[in-house]
N, C-alpha and C positions, 0 to 999 in steps of 0.2 A: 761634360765640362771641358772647357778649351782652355791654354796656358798662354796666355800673351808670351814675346819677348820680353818683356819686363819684369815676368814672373822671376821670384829668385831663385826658382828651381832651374831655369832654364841662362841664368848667369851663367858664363864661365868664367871659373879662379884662375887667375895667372900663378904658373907654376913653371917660369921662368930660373928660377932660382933653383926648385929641388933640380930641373933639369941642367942646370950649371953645372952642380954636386955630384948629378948620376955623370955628367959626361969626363969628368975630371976625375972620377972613379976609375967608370968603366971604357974608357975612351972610342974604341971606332966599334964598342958591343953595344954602344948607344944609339940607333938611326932615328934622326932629324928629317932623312929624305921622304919627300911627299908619296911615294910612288908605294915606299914601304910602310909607310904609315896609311895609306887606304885601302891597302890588300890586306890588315889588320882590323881594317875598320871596318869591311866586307861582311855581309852574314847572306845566308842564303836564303831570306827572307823578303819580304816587302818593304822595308824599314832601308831609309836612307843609311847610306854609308856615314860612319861615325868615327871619321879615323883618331886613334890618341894622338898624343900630342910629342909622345917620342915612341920608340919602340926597344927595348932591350933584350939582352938575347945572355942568357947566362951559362953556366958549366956547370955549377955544383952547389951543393946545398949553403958554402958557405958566402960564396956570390947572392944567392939569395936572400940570407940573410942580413946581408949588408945593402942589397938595395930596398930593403923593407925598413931597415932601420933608415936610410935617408929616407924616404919615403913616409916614413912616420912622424921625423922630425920638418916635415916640410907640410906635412898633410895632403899630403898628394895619393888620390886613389889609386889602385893597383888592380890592372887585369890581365887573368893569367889564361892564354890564348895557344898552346902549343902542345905539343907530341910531351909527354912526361913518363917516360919509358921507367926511370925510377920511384914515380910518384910524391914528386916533391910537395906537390902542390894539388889540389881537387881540378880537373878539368874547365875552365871558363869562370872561375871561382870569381864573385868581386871581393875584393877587398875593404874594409871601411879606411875612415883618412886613417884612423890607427890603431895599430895592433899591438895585444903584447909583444915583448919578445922573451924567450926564453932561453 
């Protein structure tokens, strides 16, 4: 089975606006830059690079939780791509548009 461009699985939502919210949060923990957004998007696979559409880089669990809650209130997917020495988070985990919070 093949997926046109028009398929709406292969739409992208504009998420212009959660990423206003994250950067006004988290200001310069937010990267917009291309360069770091493809080395994100990188897999060591066959599969084109898929870079997201911003990058965020947090400290503590309560960061976390604040960019999940924008993120929920915007519906904006969440992937979690990084070294988690505390284990905040499951390794490569996706996220749905939203989550509880607790």
């Amino acid at each position: 089975m093949s997926i046109s461009a028009s398929h709406p699985l292969m739409l992208k939502k504009d998420h212009s606006e959660a990423i206003e919210v994250l950067q006004n949060r988290f200001g310069k923990q937010l990267s917009l830059n291309q360069t770091v957004r493809d080395q994100h998007g990188h897999t060591i696979t066959w599969l084109a690079n898929q870079p997201p559409d911003a990058v965020l880089t947090l400290k503590d669990k309560s960061e976390v939780a604040a960019a999940v809650k924008i993120c929920n209130e915007y519906q904006m997917p969440m992937i979690k791509s990084a070294l988690d020495p505390k284990n905040i988070l499951n390794p490569g985990k996706i996220w749905p548009e939203t989550l509880p919070i607790t």
